[in-house]
C-alpha positions in Angstrom: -35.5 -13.0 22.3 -34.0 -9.8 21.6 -31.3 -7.7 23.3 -31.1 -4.5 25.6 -29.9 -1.8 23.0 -30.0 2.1 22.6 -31.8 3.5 20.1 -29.6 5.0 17.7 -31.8 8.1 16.8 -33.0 9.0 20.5 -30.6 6.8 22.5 -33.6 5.6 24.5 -33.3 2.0 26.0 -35.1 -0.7 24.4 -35.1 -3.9 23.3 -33.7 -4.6 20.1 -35.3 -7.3 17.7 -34.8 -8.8 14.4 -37.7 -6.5 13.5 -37.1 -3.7 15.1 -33.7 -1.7 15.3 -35.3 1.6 16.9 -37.6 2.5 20.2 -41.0 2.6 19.7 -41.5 6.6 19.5 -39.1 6.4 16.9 -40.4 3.5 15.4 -43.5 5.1 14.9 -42.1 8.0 13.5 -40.7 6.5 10.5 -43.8 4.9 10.2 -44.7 8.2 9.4 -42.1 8.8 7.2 -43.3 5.5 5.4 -46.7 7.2 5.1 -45.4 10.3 3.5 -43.3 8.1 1.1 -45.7 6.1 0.2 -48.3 8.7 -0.8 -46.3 10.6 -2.2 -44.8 7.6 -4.6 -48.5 6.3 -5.5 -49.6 9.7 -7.3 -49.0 8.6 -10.8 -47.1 11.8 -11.8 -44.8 11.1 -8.9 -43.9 7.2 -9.5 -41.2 8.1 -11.5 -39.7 10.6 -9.5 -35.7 10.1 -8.8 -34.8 9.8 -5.0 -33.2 13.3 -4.6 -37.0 13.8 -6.0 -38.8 11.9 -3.1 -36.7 13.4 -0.6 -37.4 16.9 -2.2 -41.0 16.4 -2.3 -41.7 14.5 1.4 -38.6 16.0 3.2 -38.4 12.7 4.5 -33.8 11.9 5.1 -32.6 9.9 2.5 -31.4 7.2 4.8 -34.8 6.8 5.9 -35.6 6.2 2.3 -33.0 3.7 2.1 -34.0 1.8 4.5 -37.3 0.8 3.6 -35.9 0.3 0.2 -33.2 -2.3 1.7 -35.9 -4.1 3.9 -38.0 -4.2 1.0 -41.0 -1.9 1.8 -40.7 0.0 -1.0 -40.9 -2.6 -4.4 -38.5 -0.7 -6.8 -40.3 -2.7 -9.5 -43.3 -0.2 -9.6 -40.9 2.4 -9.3 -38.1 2.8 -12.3 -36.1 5.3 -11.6 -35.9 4.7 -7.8 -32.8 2.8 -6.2 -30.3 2.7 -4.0 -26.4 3.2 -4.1 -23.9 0.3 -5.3 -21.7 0.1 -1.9 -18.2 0.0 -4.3 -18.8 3.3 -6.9 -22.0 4.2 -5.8 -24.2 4.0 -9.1 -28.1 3.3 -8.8 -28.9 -0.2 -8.7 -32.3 -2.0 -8.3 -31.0 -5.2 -6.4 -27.7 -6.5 -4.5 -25.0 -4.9 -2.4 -23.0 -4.0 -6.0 -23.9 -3.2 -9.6 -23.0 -6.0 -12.5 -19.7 -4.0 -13.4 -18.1 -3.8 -9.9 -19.4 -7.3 -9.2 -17.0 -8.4 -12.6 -14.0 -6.1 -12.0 -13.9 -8.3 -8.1 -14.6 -11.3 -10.0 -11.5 -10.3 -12.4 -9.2 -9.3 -9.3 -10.0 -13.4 -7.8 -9.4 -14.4 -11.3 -6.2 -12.8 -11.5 -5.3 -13.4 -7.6 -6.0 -17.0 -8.6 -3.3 -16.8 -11.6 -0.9 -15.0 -9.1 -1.0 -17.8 -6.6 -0.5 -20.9 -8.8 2.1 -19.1 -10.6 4.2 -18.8 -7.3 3.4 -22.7 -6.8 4.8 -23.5 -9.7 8.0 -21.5 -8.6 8.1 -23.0 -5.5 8.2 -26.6 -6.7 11.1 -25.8 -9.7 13.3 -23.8 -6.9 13.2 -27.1 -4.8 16.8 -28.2 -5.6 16.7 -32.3 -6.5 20.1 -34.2 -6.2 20.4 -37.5 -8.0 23.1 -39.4 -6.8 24.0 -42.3 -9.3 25.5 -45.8 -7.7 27.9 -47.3 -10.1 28.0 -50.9 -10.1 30.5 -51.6 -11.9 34.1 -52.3 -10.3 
């Protein structure tokens, strides 16, 4: 069941659903906005058009865009030069939260983080002073 929210666009109650983050009027006008987008992308000169392009040409807000990019609305497959933001640097990417290059550097920092901590171990267990006491038996 979904919860009593305000809309963030109109900040009309409503009730808020896995499917639906917005009231219905505004729901319906991104719908729209899908409609624009959507013609406007299926004109063949206009499928490879860059998203500072689409925005340009539908004056739809490039969040909007976004969005149905993210939920998956708009296939980037049949569109190559359209994507969305890596959330680290910010480069286009096609799929993911992160490009392939900032997905390796955080891999490298774990890597290293990984180094860092059993190198302290190690420390830890040679700074642990050990006294041997010998028991003579001889009298």
């Amino acid at each position: 069941m979904g919860e009593l929210s305000n809309c963030p666009k109109c900040n009309t109650l409503f009730v808020k659903t896995q499917f639906r983050s917005v009231c219905d009027a505004c729901f319906k006008e991104e719908e729209k906005a899908y409609e624009t987008v959507y013609k406007f992308l299926r004109k063949r000169e206009n499928r490879k058009a860059l998203l500072h392009e689409v925005v340009e040409g539908t004056g739809v807000d490039e969040d909007l865009i976004l969005k149905f990019i993210r939920n998956g609305r708009i296939q980037l497959s049949n569109f190559p030069n359209l994507g969305y933001p890596c959330e680290k640097c910010g480069k286009s990417i096609k799929e993911g939260r992160i490009c392939n290059s900032c997905t390796s550097d955080i891999n490298e920092q774990l890597h290293q983080l990984d180094e860092v901590e059993k190198i302290s171990e190690r420390n830890k267990s040679s700074n642990i002073q050990t006294t041997y006491y010998s028991q003579s038996t001889k009298k």
